[in-house]
Each structure stands twice: as C-alpha cells, then as structure tokens.
C-alpha positions as a Markdown table, in Angstrom:
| # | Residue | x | y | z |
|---|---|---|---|---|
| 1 | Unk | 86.2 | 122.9 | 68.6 |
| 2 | Unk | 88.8 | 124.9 | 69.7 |
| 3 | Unk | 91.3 | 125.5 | 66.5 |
| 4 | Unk | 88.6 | 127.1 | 65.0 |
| 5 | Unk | 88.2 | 129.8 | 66.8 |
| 6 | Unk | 92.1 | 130.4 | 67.6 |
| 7 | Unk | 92.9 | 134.4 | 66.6 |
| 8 | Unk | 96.4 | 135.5 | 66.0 |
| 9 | Unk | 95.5 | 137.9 | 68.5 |
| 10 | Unk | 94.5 | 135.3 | 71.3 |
| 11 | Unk | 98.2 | 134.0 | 71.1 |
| 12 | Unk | 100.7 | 135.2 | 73.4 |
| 13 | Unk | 104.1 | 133.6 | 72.4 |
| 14 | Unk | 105.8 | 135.4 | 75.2 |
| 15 | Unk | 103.8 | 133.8 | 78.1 |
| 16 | Unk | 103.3 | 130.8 | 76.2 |
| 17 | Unk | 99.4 | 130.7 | 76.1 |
| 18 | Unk | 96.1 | 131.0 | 74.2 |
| 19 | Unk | 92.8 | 132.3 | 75.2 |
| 20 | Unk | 90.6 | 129.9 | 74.8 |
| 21 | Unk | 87.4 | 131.8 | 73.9 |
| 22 | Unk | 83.5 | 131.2 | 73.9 |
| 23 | Unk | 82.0 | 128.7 | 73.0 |
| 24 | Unk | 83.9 | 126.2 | 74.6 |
| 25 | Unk | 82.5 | 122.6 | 76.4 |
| 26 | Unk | 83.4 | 124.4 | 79.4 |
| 27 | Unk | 81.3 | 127.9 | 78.9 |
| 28 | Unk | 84.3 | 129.7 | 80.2 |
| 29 | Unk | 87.2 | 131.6 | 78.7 |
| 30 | Unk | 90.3 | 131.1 | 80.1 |
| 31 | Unk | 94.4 | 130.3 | 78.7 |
| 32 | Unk | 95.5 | 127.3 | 77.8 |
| 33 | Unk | 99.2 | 126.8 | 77.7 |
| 34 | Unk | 101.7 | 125.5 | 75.1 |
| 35 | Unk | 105.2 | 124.5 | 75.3 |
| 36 | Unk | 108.3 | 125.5 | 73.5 |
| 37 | Unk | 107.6 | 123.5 | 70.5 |
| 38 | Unk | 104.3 | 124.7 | 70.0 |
| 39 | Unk | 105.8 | 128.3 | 70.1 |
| 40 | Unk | 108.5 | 127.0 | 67.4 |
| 41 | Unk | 105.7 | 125.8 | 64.8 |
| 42 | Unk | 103.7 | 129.0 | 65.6 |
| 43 | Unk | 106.3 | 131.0 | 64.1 |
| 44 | Unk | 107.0 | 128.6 | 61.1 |
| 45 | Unk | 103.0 | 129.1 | 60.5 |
| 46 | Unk | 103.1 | 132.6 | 60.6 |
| 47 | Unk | 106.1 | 132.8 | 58.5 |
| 48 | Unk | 104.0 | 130.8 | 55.5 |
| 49 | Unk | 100.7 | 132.4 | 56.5 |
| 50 | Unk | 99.4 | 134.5 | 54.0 |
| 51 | Unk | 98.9 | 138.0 | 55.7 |
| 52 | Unk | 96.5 | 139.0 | 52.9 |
| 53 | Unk | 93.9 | 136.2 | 53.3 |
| 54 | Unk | 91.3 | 139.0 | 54.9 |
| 55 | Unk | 90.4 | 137.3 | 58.8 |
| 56 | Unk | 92.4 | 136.8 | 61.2 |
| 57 | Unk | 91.6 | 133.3 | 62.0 |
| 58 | Unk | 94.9 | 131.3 | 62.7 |
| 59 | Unk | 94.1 | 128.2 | 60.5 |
| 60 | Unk | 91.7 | 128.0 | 56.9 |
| 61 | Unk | 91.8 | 126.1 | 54.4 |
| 62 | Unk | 93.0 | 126.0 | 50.7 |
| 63 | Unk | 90.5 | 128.7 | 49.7 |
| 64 | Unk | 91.8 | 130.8 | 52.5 |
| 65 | Unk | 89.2 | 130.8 | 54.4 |
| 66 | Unk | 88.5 | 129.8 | 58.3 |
| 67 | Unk | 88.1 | 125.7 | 59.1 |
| 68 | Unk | 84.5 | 124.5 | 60.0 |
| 69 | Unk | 85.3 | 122.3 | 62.9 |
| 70 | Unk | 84.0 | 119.1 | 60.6 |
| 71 | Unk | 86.3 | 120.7 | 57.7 |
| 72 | Unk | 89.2 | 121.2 | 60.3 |
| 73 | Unk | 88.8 | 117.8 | 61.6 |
| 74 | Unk | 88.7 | 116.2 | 58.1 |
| 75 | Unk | 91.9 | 117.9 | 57.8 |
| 76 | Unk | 93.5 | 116.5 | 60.8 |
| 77 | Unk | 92.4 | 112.9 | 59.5 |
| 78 | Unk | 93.4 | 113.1 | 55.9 |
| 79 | Unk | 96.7 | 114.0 | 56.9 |
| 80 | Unk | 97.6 | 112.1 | 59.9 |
| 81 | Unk | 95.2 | 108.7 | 59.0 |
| 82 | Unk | 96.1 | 105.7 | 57.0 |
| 83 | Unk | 92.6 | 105.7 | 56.1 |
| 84 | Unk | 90.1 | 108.4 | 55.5 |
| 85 | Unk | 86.4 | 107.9 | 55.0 |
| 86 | Unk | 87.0 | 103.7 | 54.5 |
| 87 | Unk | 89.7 | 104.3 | 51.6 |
| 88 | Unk | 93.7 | 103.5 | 52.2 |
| 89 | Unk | 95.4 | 106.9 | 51.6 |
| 90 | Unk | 98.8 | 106.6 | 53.9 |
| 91 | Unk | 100.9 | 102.9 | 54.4 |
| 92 | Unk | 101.5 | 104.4 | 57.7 |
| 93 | Unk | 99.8 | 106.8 | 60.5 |
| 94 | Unk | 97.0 | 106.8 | 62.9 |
| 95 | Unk | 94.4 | 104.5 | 63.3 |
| 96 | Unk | 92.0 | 107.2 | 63.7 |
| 97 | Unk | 91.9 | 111.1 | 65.2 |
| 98 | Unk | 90.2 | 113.1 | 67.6 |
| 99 | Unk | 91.5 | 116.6 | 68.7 |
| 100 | Unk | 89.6 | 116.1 | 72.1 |
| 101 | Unk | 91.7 | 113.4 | 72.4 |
| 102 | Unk | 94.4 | 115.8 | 72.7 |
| 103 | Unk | 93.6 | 116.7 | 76.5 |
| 104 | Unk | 93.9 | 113.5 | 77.7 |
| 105 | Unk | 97.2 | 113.5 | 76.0 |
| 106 | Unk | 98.2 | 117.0 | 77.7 |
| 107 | Unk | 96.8 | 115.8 | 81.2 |
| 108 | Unk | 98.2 | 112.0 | 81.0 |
| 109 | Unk | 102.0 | 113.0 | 80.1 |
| 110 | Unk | 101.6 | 116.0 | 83.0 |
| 111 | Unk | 101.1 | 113.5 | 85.5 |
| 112 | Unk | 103.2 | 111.3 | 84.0 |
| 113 | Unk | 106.2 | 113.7 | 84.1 |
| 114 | Unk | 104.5 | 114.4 | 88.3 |
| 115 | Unk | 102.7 | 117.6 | 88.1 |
| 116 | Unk | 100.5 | 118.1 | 90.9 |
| 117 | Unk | 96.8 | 117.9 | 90.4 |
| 118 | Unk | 96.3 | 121.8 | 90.8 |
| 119 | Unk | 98.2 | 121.8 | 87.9 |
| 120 | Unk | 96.9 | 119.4 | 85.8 |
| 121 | Unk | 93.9 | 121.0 | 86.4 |
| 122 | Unk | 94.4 | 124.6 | 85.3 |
| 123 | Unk | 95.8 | 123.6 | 82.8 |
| 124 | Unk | 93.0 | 121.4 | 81.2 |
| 125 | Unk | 90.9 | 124.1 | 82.2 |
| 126 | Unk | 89.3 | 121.5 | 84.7 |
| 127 | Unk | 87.3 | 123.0 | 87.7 |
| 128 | Unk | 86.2 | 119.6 | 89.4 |
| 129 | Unk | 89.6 | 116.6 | 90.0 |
| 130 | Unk | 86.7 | 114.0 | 89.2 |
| 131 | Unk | 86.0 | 115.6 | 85.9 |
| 132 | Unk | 90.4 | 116.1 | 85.2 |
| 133 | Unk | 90.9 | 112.6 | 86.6 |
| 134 | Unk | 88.7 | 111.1 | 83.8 |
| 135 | Unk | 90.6 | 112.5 | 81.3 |
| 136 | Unk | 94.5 | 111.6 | 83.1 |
| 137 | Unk | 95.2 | 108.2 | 82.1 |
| 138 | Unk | 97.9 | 106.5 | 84.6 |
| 139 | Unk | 99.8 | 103.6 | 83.3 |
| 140 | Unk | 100.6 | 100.5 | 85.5 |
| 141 | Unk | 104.1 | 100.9 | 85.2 |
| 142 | Unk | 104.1 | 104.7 | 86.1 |
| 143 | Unk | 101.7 | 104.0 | 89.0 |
| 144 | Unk | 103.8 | 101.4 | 90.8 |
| 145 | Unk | 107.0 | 103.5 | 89.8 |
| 146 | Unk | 105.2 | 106.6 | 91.7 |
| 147 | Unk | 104.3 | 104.1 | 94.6 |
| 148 | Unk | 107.9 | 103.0 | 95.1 |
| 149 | Unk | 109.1 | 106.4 | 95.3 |
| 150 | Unk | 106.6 | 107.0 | 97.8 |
| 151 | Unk | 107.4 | 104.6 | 100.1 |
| 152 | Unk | 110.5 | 104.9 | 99.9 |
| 153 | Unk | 110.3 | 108.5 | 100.9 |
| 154 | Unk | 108.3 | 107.2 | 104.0 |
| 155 | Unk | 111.5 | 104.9 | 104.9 |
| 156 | Unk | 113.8 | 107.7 | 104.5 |
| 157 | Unk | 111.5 | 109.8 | 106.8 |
| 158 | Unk | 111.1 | 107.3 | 109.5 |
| 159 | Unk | 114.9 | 106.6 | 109.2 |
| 160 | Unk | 115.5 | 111.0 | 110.0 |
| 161 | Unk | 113.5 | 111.0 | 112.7 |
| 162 | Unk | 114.4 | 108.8 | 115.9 |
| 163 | Unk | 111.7 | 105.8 | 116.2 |
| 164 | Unk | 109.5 | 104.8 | 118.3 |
| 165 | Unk | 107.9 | 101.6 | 119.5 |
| 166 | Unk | 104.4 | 100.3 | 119.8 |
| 167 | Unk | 103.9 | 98.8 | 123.1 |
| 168 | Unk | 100.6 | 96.8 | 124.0 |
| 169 | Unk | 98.8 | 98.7 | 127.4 |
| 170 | Unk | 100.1 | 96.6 | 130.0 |
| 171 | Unk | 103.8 | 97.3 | 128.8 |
| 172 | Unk | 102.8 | 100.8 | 129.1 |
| 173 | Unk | 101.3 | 100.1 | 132.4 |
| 174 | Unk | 105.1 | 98.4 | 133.2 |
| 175 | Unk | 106.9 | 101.4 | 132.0 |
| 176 | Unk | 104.8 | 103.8 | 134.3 |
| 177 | Unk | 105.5 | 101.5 | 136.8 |
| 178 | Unk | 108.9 | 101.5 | 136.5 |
| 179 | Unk | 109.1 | 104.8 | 136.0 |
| 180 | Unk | 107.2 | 106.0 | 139.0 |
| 181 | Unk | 109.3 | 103.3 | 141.1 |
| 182 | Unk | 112.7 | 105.0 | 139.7 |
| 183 | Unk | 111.1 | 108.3 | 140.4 |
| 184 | Unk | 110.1 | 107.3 | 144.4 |
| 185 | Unk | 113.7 | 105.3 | 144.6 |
| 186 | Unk | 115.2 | 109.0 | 143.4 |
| 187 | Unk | 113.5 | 111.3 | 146.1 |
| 188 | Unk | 114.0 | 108.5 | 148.8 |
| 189 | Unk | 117.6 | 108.9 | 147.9 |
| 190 | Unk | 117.9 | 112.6 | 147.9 |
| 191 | Unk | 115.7 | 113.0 | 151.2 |
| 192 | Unk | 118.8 | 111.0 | 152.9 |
| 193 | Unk | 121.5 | 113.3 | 151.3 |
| 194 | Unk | 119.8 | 116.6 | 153.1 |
C-alpha cells in the first residue's frame, strides 16, 4: 500500500508530487501528483506531526509508530465507515473503503474534467491505456455530453471549410464531359480570334 511507505522526504510540495517508491503493484518507482488541496493538508499534518517520534514515515499511529498497510487501512475505515468490523460506529459515512479505490477516483474525475489519455496515464502511473482504461470510469451523461461537443466541432469544421459534394460516377463522368466540351468550345473560340 502506498501510504505506508510515503517519507517526508519523498514529498515535494513545490512541484506538487510524491515518489512513489518500491514495492509498488507496478514494480516501478515513479511520482505521483497531488493538487493544491493535498499540498494544504500536508502542511496542516506537518504542523501537528510530532518531529520527535524517531522515523520519518509520514503517517503512524497512536503509539507513534509507522501504519502496517492492514493497520493503515483499519484506520481509513474506522474513521470514514458507518460500520467497522459488522458494528454501527458513525450514523453517517461510507458504505465501505478501499485506498486502491482511490485511482479510479483520480483517473475517472481526470477524464471527466477532459484530460487526454497520455495524461491520465502518467499520472496513474499506467504504462498500457487497456490497463488505465479499466480503472477510468465514464458516466453516460459525461459520454454523450463529450459526443455532442464532438460533433459539433465536426459541424463547425465542415461549415470553415467550403463543401463539397458527393456525386455518383456517371455525374462525374457528366462533369468531365462538360468540362472537356467547355474546354474544346474555348480553344475553337480563340483559334478564330488569331
């Protein structure tokens, strides 16, 4: 699991991005991204975080030291649940959590908000679109909305550039024609003018 192995040191608020280190599901480090937000509740955590807790993991527990991914993930679900292991503890929250889930979240609201897929994919870490594609969800809505403004982006090309018609072959035949018999009909009349 990824949180557990974020160091302060693999942060980067400037650039906005974490390393995301070995072991990882795709057995390659690389950065991941993070928005504005993120960067906002990094500093609030660093602010609390006790300096003196002796590792430099970003997140441990109440004893101070690093999560387990199962301990991290129990975490996660005891606070954002409305159950946790089959007992009631919050009237409201999720139905259940999965920090994986969290990448399909990330890639469904990029395309959503129209990142291209070269995007999408660094960003997920993704080296194959099958693979990223799995994991972006697209709505109904938000595919017929992307549709529309496709097409209509196909009229408004068609209408720039001057049109053209689709003739069957012998109207093409009867234009050649008919231009080859205005073209004979034009050197017939200049012959006479010499």
């Amino acid at each position: 699991m990824l949180l557990k192995w974020i160091r302060i040191q693999d942060v980067d608020l400037d650039a906005r991005r974490l390393l995301v280190r070995l072991p990882n599901k795709g057995k390659r480090e690389r950065f991941a991204f993070f928005s504005e937000k993120t960067a906002r509740y990094w500093n609030e955590w660093m602010s609390e975080r006790d300096v003196h807790c002796g590792h430099d993991f970003v997140l441990y527990n109440d004893r101070g030291t690093p999560y387990t991914p199962e301990t991290l993930a129990n975490a996660f679900k005891r606070t954002l649940c409305k159950e946790f292991k089959g007992k009631q503890i919050h009237e409201v929250g999720l139905d259940k959590w999965s920090t994986h889930r969290l990448r399909h979240t990330m890639a469904s609201s990029l395309v959503a908000a129209g990142a291209d897929l070269a995007t999408v994919m660094a960003s997920g870490g993704w080296l194959d679109p099958d693979t990223m594609t799995g994991y972006a969800e697209v709505p109904v809505e938000l595919a017929r909305r992307g549709y529309d403004e496709a097409m209509r982006a196909v009229h408004e090309q068609k209408d720039a550039v001057p049109t053209t018609r689709t003739v069957s072959p012998e109207q093409l035949l009867d234009l050649w024609a008919a231009e080859e018999s205005e073209h004979s009909a034009s050197e017939h009349d200049s012959e006479r003018c010499v």
